[in-house]
C-alpha positions in Angstrom: 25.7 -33.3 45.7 24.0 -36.7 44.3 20.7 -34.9 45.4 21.4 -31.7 43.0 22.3 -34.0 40.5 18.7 -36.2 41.0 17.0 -32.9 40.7 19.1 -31.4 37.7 17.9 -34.8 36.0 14.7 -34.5 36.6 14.4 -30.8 35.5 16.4 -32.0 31.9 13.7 -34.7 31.2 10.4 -32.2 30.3 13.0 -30.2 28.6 14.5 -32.7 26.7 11.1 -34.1 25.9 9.7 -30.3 24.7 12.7 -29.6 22.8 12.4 -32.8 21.1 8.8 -32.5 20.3 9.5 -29.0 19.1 12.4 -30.5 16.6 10.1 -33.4 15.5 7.0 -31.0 14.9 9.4 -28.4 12.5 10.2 -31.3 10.7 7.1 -32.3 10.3 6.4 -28.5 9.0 8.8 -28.4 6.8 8.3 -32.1 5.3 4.2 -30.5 4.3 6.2 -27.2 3.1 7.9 -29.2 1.0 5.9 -31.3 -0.6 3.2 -28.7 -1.5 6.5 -26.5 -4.0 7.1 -30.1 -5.6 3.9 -30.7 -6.0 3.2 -27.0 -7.7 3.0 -26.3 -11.5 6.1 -24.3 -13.1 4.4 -22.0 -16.2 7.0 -20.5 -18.7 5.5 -17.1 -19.2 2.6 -14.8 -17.4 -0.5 -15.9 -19.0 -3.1 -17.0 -17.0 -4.4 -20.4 -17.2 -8.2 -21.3 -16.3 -6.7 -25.2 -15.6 -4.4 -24.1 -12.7 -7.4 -21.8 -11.0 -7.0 -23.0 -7.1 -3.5 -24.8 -7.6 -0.4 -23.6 -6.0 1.6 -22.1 -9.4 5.0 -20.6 -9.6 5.6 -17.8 -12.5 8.7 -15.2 -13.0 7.8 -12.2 -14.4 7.5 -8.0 -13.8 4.7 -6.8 -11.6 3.7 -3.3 -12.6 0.9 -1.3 -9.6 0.0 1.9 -9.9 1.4 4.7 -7.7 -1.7 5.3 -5.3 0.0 7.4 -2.9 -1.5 10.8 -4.7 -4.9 9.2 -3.8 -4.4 8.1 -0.1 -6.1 10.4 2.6 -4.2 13.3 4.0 -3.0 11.8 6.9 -1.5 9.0 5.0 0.4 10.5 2.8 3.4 11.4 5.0 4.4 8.0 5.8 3.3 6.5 2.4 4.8 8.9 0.3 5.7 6.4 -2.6 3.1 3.4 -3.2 3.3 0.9 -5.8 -0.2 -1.2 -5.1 -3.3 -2.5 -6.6 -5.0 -0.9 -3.4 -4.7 -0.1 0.9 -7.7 -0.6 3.2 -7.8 0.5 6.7 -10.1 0.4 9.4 -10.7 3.3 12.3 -12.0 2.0 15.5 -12.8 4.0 18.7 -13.0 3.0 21.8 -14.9 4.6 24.7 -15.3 3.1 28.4 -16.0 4.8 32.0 -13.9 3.9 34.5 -15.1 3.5 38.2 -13.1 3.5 41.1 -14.4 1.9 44.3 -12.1 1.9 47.8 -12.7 -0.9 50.1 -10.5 0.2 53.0 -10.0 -2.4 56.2 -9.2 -2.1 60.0 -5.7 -3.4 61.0 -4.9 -4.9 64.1 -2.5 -2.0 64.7 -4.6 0.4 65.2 -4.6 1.6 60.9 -6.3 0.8 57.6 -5.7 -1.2 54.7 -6.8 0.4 51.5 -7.6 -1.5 48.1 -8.9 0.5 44.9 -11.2 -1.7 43.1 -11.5 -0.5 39.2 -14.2 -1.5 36.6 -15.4 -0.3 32.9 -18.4 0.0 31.5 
Protein backbone atom coordinates (compact mmCIF):
# COMPACT_ATOMS: atom_id res chain seq x y z
CA UNK A 1 0.00 0.00 0.00
CA UNK A 2 2.87 2.63 1.13
CA UNK A 3 4.43 1.65 -2.36
CA UNK A 4 1.07 2.81 -4.37
CA UNK A 5 0.98 5.69 -2.35
CA UNK A 6 5.07 6.55 -3.27
CA UNK A 7 4.11 6.13 -6.79
CA UNK A 8 0.68 8.09 -6.69
CA UNK A 9 3.07 10.90 -5.25
CA UNK A 10 5.32 10.90 -7.71
CA UNK A 11 2.78 10.86 -10.56
CA UNK A 12 0.97 14.16 -8.68
CA UNK A 13 4.26 16.16 -8.76
CA UNK A 14 4.71 16.79 -12.85
CA UNK A 15 1.04 17.35 -12.70
CA UNK A 16 0.91 19.60 -10.01
CA UNK A 17 3.87 21.40 -11.55
CA UNK A 18 2.07 21.65 -15.28
CA UNK A 19 -1.08 22.65 -13.91
CA UNK A 20 0.44 25.27 -11.99
CA UNK A 21 2.55 26.50 -14.82
CA UNK A 22 -0.60 26.51 -16.92
CA UNK A 23 -2.54 28.75 -14.10
CA UNK A 24 0.61 31.11 -13.71
CA UNK A 25 1.00 31.45 -17.61
CA UNK A 26 -3.10 32.51 -18.08
CA UNK A 27 -2.50 34.90 -15.63
CA UNK A 28 0.14 36.18 -17.16
CA UNK A 29 -2.22 36.30 -20.41
CA UNK A 30 -4.63 37.89 -19.07
CA UNK A 31 -2.53 40.51 -16.88
CA UNK A 32 -0.96 41.72 -20.98
CA UNK A 33 -4.92 41.49 -22.10
CA UNK A 34 -5.53 43.78 -19.64
CA UNK A 35 -3.39 46.28 -19.66
CA UNK A 36 -3.42 46.82 -23.53
CA UNK A 37 -7.97 47.82 -23.02
CA UNK A 38 -6.67 50.29 -20.28
CA UNK A 39 -4.20 51.48 -22.02
CA UNK A 40 -6.65 52.03 -25.31
CA UNK A 41 -8.27 55.42 -26.33
CA UNK A 42 -12.16 55.69 -25.81
CA UNK A 43 -13.59 58.21 -28.95
CA UNK A 44 -17.16 59.60 -28.44
CA UNK A 45 -18.44 59.37 -31.93
CA UNK A 46 -17.28 57.48 -35.41
CA UNK A 47 -14.97 59.89 -36.92
CA UNK A 48 -11.70 58.80 -37.79
CA UNK A 49 -8.79 60.30 -36.26
CA UNK A 50 -5.24 60.37 -38.24
CA UNK A 51 -3.57 60.65 -34.28
CA UNK A 52 -4.90 57.17 -33.25
CA UNK A 53 -3.68 55.48 -36.79
CA UNK A 54 -1.82 52.13 -35.23
CA UNK A 55 -3.34 52.52 -31.59
CA UNK A 56 -5.70 50.03 -30.10
CA UNK A 57 -9.15 52.41 -30.15
CA UNK A 58 -12.62 51.48 -28.88
CA UNK A 59 -15.80 53.27 -30.75
CA UNK A 60 -19.70 52.36 -30.46
CA UNK A 61 -21.49 52.91 -33.38
CA UNK A 62 -23.68 51.16 -36.50
CA UNK A 63 -21.76 49.22 -39.04
CA UNK A 64 -23.59 49.23 -42.34
CA UNK A 65 -21.87 46.34 -45.48
CA UNK A 66 -23.37 45.84 -48.41
CA UNK A 67 -25.38 42.64 -49.20
CA UNK A 68 -22.75 40.83 -51.54
CA UNK A 69 -24.43 37.57 -51.58
CA UNK A 70 -26.24 38.45 -55.27
CA UNK A 71 -22.49 38.79 -56.43
CA UNK A 72 -20.94 35.54 -54.90
CA UNK A 73 -20.19 32.65 -57.43
CA UNK A 74 -22.87 30.13 -58.06
CA UNK A 75 -21.77 27.59 -55.94
CA UNK A 76 -21.65 30.01 -53.03
CA UNK A 77 -24.76 31.21 -52.99
CA UNK A 78 -26.63 28.30 -51.29
CA UNK A 79 -24.89 28.48 -48.17
CA UNK A 80 -24.37 32.33 -48.19
CA UNK A 81 -27.66 33.20 -49.04
CA UNK A 82 -27.69 36.54 -46.94
CA UNK A 83 -24.17 38.50 -46.65
CA UNK A 84 -23.65 41.69 -44.96
CA UNK A 85 -19.67 42.25 -45.87
CA UNK A 86 -17.22 44.62 -47.19
CA UNK A 87 -15.90 41.48 -49.21
CA UNK A 88 -15.14 37.20 -49.22
CA UNK A 89 -11.92 35.76 -50.68
CA UNK A 90 -11.36 32.17 -51.18
CA UNK A 91 -8.75 30.12 -52.44
CA UNK A 92 -9.17 26.59 -54.67
CA UNK A 93 -6.32 24.22 -54.30
CA UNK A 94 -6.00 20.82 -55.98
CA UNK A 95 -4.14 18.20 -55.14
CA UNK A 96 -2.78 15.35 -57.24
CA UNK A 97 -0.32 12.46 -56.12
CA UNK A 98 0.31 8.69 -57.41
CA UNK A 99 0.25 6.28 -55.10
CA UNK A 100 2.65 3.11 -55.24
CA UNK A 101 2.21 0.05 -53.62
CA UNK A 102 5.20 -2.19 -53.04
CA UNK A 103 4.84 -5.86 -51.15
CA UNK A 104 7.83 -7.10 -49.33
CA UNK A 105 6.62 -10.44 -48.27
CA UNK A 106 8.96 -12.75 -45.81
CA UNK A 107 9.55 -16.58 -45.05
CA UNK A 108 8.24 -17.74 -41.55
CA UNK A 109 9.71 -20.31 -39.61
CA UNK A 110 6.42 -22.20 -39.99
CA UNK A 111 6.54 -23.03 -43.14
CA UNK A 112 4.35 -19.39 -44.39
CA UNK A 113 4.81 -15.73 -45.34
CA UNK A 114 4.72 -12.54 -43.81
CA UNK A 115 3.36 -9.82 -45.98
CA UNK A 116 3.96 -5.91 -45.57
CA UNK A 117 2.50 -3.33 -48.24
CA UNK A 118 4.84 -0.58 -48.40
CA UNK A 119 2.95 2.73 -49.84
CA UNK A 120 4.55 6.03 -51.28
CA UNK A 121 3.37 9.31 -53.30
CA UNK A 122 4.88 11.10 -55.73
Amino acid sequence: KSLCQMVLGLVMIPVCMGLVFWNENNLVVNEATADLVHSAKVYKSCVPNPSATGELVFVACDLYTPHIARSLPSPLSPFLDDVSAASISWAIEIFQWKENEEDDCEDTDNGGQKCTKKYSYS
